[in-house]
Structure formats: structure tokens, C-alpha cells
C-alpha positions in Angstrom: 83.3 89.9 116.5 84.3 93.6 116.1 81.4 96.1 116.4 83.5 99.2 115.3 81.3 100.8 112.9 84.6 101.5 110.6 85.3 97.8 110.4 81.6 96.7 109.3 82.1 99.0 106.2 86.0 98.0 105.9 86.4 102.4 106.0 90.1 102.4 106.2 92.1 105.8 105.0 95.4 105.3 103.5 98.0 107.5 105.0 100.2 109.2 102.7 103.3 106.9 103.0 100.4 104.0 101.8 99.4 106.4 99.4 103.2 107.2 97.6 103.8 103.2 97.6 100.6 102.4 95.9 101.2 104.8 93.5 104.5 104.6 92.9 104.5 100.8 92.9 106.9 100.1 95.9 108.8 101.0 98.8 110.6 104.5 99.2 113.1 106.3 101.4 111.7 109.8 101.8 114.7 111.2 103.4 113.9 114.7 103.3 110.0 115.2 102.7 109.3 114.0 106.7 110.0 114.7 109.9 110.1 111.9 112.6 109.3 112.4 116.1 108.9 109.8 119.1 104.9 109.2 119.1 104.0 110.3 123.1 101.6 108.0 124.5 102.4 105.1 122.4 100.7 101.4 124.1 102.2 98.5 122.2 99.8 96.3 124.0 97.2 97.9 121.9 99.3 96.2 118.9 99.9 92.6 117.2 103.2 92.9 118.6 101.9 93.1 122.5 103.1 90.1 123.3 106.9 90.6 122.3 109.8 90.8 125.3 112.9 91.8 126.1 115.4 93.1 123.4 112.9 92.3 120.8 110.0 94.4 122.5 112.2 97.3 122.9 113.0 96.9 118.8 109.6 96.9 117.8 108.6 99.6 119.9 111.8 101.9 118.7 110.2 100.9 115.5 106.4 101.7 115.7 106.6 104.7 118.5 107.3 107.5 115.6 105.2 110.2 114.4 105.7 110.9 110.7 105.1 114.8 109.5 105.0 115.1 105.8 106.6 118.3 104.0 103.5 120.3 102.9 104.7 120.4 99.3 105.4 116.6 99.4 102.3 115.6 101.1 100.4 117.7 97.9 102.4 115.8 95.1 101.8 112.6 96.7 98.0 113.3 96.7 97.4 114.6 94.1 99.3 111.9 92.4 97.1 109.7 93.9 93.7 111.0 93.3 95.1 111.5 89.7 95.4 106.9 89.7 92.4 106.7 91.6 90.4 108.6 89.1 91.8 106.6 86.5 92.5 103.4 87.7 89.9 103.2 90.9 90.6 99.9 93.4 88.2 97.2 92.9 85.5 97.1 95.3 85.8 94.7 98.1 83.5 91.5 98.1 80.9 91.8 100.4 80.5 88.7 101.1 84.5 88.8 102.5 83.5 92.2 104.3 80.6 90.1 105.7 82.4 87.2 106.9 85.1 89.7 108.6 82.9 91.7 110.4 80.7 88.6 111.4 83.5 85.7 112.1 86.4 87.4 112.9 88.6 90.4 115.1 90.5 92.4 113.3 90.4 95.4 116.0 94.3 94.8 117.3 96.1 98.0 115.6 98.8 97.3 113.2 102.5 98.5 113.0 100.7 102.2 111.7 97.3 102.5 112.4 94.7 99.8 112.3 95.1 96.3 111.3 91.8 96.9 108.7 94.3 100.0 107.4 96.8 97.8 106.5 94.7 94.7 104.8 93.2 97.7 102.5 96.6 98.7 101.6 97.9 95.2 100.8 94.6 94.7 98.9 94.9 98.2 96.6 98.4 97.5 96.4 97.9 93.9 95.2 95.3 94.7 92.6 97.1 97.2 90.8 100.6 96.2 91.2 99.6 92.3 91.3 96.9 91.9 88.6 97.4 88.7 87.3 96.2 87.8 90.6 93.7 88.0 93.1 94.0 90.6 95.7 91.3 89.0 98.1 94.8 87.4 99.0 96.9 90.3 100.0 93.2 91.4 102.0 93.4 87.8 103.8 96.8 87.4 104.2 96.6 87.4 108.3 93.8 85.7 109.1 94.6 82.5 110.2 97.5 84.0 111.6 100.0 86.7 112.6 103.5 86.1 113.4 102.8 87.3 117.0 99.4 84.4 117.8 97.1 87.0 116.6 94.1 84.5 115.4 91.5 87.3 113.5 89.0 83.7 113.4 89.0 80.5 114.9 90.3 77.5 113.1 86.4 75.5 112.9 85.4 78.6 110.6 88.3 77.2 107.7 85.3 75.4 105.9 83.3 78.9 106.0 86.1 80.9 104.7 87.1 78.4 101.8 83.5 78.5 100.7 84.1 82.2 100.0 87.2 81.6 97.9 88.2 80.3 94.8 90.8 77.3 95.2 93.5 79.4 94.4 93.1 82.5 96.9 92.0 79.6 99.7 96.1 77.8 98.9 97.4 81.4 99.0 95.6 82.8 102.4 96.1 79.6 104.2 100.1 79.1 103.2 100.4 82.9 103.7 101.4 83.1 107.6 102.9 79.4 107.7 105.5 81.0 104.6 106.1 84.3 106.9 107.3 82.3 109.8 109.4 80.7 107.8 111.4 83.7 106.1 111.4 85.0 109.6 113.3 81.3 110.9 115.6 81.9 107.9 116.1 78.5 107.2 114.0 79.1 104.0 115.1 82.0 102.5 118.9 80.3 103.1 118.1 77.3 101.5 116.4 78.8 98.4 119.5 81.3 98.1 121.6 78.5 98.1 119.9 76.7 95.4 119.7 79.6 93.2 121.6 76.6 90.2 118.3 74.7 90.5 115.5 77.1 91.3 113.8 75.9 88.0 113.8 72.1 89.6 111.5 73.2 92.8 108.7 71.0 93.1 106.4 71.4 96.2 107.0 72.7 100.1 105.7 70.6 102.7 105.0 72.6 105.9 102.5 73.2 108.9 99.7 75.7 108.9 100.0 78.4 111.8 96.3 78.1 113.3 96.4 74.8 114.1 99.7 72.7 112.6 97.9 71.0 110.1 100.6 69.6 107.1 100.0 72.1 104.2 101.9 71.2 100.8 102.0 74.4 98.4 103.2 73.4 94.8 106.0 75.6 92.9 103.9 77.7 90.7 101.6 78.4 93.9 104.6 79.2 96.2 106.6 81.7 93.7 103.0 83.4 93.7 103.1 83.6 97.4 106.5 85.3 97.9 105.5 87.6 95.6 102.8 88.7 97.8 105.2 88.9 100.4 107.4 90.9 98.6 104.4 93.5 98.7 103.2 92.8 102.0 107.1 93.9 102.9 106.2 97.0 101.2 104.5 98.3 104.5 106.7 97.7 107.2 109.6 99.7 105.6 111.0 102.9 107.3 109.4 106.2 106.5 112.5 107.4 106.0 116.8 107.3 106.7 117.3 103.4 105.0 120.7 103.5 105.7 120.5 104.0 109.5 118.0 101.2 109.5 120.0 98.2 107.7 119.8 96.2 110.8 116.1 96.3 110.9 115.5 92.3 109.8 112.1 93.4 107.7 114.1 95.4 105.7 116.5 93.1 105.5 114.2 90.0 104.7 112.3 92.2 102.2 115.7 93.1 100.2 117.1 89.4 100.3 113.4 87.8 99.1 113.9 91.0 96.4 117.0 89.6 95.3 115.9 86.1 95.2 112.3 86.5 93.0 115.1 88.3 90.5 117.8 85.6 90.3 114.8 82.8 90.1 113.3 84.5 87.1 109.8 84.9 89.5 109.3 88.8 90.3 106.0 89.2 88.8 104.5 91.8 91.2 105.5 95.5 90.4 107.6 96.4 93.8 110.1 98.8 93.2 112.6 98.7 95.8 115.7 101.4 96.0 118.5 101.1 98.3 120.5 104.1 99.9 124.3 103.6 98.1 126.3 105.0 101.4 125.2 105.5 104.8 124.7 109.4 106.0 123.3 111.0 108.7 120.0 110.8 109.2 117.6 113.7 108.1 114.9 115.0 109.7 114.8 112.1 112.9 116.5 112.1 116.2 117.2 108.7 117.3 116.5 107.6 120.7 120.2 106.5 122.3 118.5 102.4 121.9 118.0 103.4 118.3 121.6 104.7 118.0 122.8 101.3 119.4 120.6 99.0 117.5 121.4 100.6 114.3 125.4 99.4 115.2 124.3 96.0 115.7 125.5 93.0 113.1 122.6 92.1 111.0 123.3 88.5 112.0 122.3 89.4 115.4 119.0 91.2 114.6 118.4 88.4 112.6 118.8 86.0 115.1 116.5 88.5 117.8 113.7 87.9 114.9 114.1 83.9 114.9 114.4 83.7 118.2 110.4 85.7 118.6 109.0 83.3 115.6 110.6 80.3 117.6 109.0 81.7 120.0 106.0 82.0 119.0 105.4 79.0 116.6 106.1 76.9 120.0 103.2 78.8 122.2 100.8 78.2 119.3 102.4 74.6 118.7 103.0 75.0 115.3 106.2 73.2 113.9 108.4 74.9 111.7 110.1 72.0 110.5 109.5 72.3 106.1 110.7 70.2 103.4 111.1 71.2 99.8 111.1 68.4 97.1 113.0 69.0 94.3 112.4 67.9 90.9 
């Protein structure tokens, strides 16, 4: 249980970044309007990604360790555009009874990639439930806890009954297939699969896999599991670069969230707004000096980034014992 007074009320500022995706409706290079700096003092342990090693540790932390400084002028557009949707469009309120059961049940005091975990679960909530409508964003506020991709457990498994009592049917599928369907785009055998089936998307019938927190068999039927990539496809939205895309293609977020991109449009299934604009060329990058492990890891194949990013899930999935062996039935 968490006794930081922030979390009991769920008080979680959107930075501006947060703030030009949500009202925008997706994920932006801002090349330009920021200035990146290495972030002095930065303690990854403090993170959900404390527990990485080796070549993979020292990508994350190239990753998170920035400090972002917004051009003044941009920074006022992007608020004022903001306060403009939140005067008329105000995000829902968040259930008590959910703000309750994480402040009473669960941990969410582990920081996230940019500021707290609670930061980013009210992002992917807003986000969700004006970009997502047609569905519940208690989902996208849920998505993590019964699991991170780094054995990050915000609850213990026995409190499953407690949690489903809170949800509807549908939210309780989404939340518990949500970090089981991570690790799986970040294995790659998925999202390879699915791409090369693009003839027969239509005939996709059910996923049989194992839930994170404690390898139970989960089944997720089609309908249910389009609806779960697309919030994927949104939680992507807030792991993407501040800013420079093009020196950044070898990250394998940005590279999962363009391929799942691609594949909700050829299956006919992109039903949450996320906008998503690629660099054309590669150029320099403005405004950010890259460390000389940043230089080099922006040269590397995307194959092999790829393979750093299975490797950590493999990883991880085998600490936890959870199996990442799926099967998808076809019609």
C-alpha cells in the first residue's frame, strides 16, 4: 500500500509532451520546439526498469536519463490548446471505487519511463477516453496491474476476485490479457505471425495464452483482442522520443508501435484515434547531443535491438514463470 498523499487522490500533472499527444490524438516528433539534455542524477533503480542488465540496462537508461526543455512559444500553444479541450471536452472523472482499491490494494509508487507510474496510468486513461470512446478507459488506467514487463506486480494475484468485482466483464478480459499481450509483441513471435497472416486476418478466432501474474491459461476472443491492440497502440503513444525519430529507429518501442500501426490498418481494426507521423529521411538531430552509447546504438540493425528486447521479456517471463508459449485458432 502507497501512503503518498498524491496517489490517494490519483493527483497526477500531465507534462506537456502528455499534454500535445492527448490533444493532438497521437504521437509527435517535436524536432525543434525542445531541447534535450542528459538528466544529472538520474537512479533507474527508482524505475520499473531497475531490474534490467547489461546492454539492455544501458539502452533504457540512454532512453529515460533526458531532460526535455520546451520552446516557450511551443510550450504556450500546446497549453493553451489544451485547456481550450479540457474546457470543452473535460476527462471523465476517475471511479472512486478504482482510486480506492489502488490506493488500498496496490503499489503504484515505482516511477515510470517520465515521471510517476500514477502520471502515466492518467495519461493512458485521458488519452483512452477521448481518443478511444467506444471503450472503457478504466482499461488504459489498469493496463499494468497485474503486471509490468519488468515483474513489477502493483497487487498480488489473491486480490483478482476484488478487482473483477469492480469491473465490468469486458474492462476485467481487457486488464487481465493486457500485460500477457505486451510480452508477447515484445517476444515478436506475435506480431510476426499476425503480419504474416495479413490474407486471413478476418478468419482469427481466439488467442490462447498465459496470464503474467501467475501463468494462468487466459483465452481472449477476436473482437476482444483487436480491442486490446488498439489500446496498445495508445499505450505506445507514451514511450515515443520527445524528439529526433529518425536518430531513434532502432529503439524497439518505436519500432513495435509503427509495425502494430501498420497491422490494425491492413486488418481493417484501427479504431482508436493515434495519429502516428514518421520522419521521411534521416537528419541530424536538433536540439540533443547524444551520448557516444547513443551515437552507437542508433547505428545498430533493428534486428539486433529487437532481439536485446526479446531476450529482457524472455527474461523476465522465466523469473516470474510465466510461459510465453500462445496459440491462435483460426477460423
Amino acid at each position: 500500500m502507497s501512503n503518498n498523499q498524491d496517489s490517494a487522490n490519483l493527483q497526477a500533472p500531465l507534462n506537456i509532451q502528455r499534454k500535445a499527444a492527448i490533444t493532438r490524438g497521437g504521437a509527435f516528433d517535436h524536432a525543434g520546439r525542445v531541447r534535450i539534455k542528459r538528466l544529472s542524477g538520474f537512479d533507474m533503480n527508482r524505475t520499473i526498469f531497475g531490474g534490467l542488465e547489461g546492454i539492455a540496462r544501458k539502452f533504457m537508461d540512454e532512453k529515460l536519463a533526458k531532460e526535455i526543455e520546451w520552446d516557450a512559444a511551443a510550450a504556450s500553444a500546446i497549453e493553451t490548446d489544451y485547456d481550450g479541450l479540457e474546457r470543452a471536452d473535460p476527462a471523465p472523472a476517475i471511479d472512486q471505487k478504482l482510486i480506492d482499491f489502488m490506493v488500498n490494494e496496490c503499489d503504484f509508487s515505482m516511477e515510470h519511463a517520465d515521471g510517476t507510474f500514477l502520471e502515466h496510468l492518467v495519461f493512458c486513461h485521458d488519452y483512452a477516453a477521448r481518443h478511444y470512446p467506444e471503450h472503457s478507459p478504466n482499461v488504459a488506467l489498469l493496463h499494468s496491474i497485474l503486471g509490468t514487463a519488468t515483474n513489477t506486480f502493483a497487487m498480488d494475484a489473491h486480490k483478482i476476485p476484488k478487482l473483477k468485482a469492480l469491473l465490468t466483464e469486458f474492462e476485467a478480459i481487457q486488464v487481465e490479457a493486457f500485460p500477457s499481450i505486451l510480452r508477447l509483441l515484445y517476444n515478436n513471435e506475435l506480431l510476426e505471425e499476425l503480419e504474416q497472416n495479413t490474407h486471413r486476418l478476418g478468419e482469427l478466432k481466439s488467442l490462447y495464452c498465459h496470464r503474467v501474474i501467475d501463468n494462468e491459461p487466459l483465452t481472449i476472443d477476436a473482437d476482444n483482442l483487436w480491442i486490446n491492440l488498439n489500446y496498445h497502440l495508445m499505450h505506445f503513444v507514451d514511450f515515443m522520443p520527445a524528439a529526433n525519430w529518425s536518430t531513434h529507429q532502432a529503439d524497439p518501442l518505436l519500432q513495435m508501435f509503427v509495425r502494430l500501426s501498420d497491422l490494425l490498418d491492413r486488418a481493417g481494426q484501427r479504431q482508436a484515434q493515434v495519429e502516428l507521423v514518421l520522419p521521411e529521411a534521416k537528419s541530424a538531430p536538433v536540439g540533443e547531443v547524444r551520448t557516444l552509447f547513443g551515437r552507437l546504438m542508433d547505428k545498430l540493425p533493428a534486428a539486433i535491438t529487437l532481439k536485446l528486447a526479446r531476450k529482457s521479456v524472455q527474461k523476465y517471463s522465466g523469473l516470474a514463470g510465466h510461459d510465453l508459449a500462445y496459440r491462435i485458432e483460426w477460423q
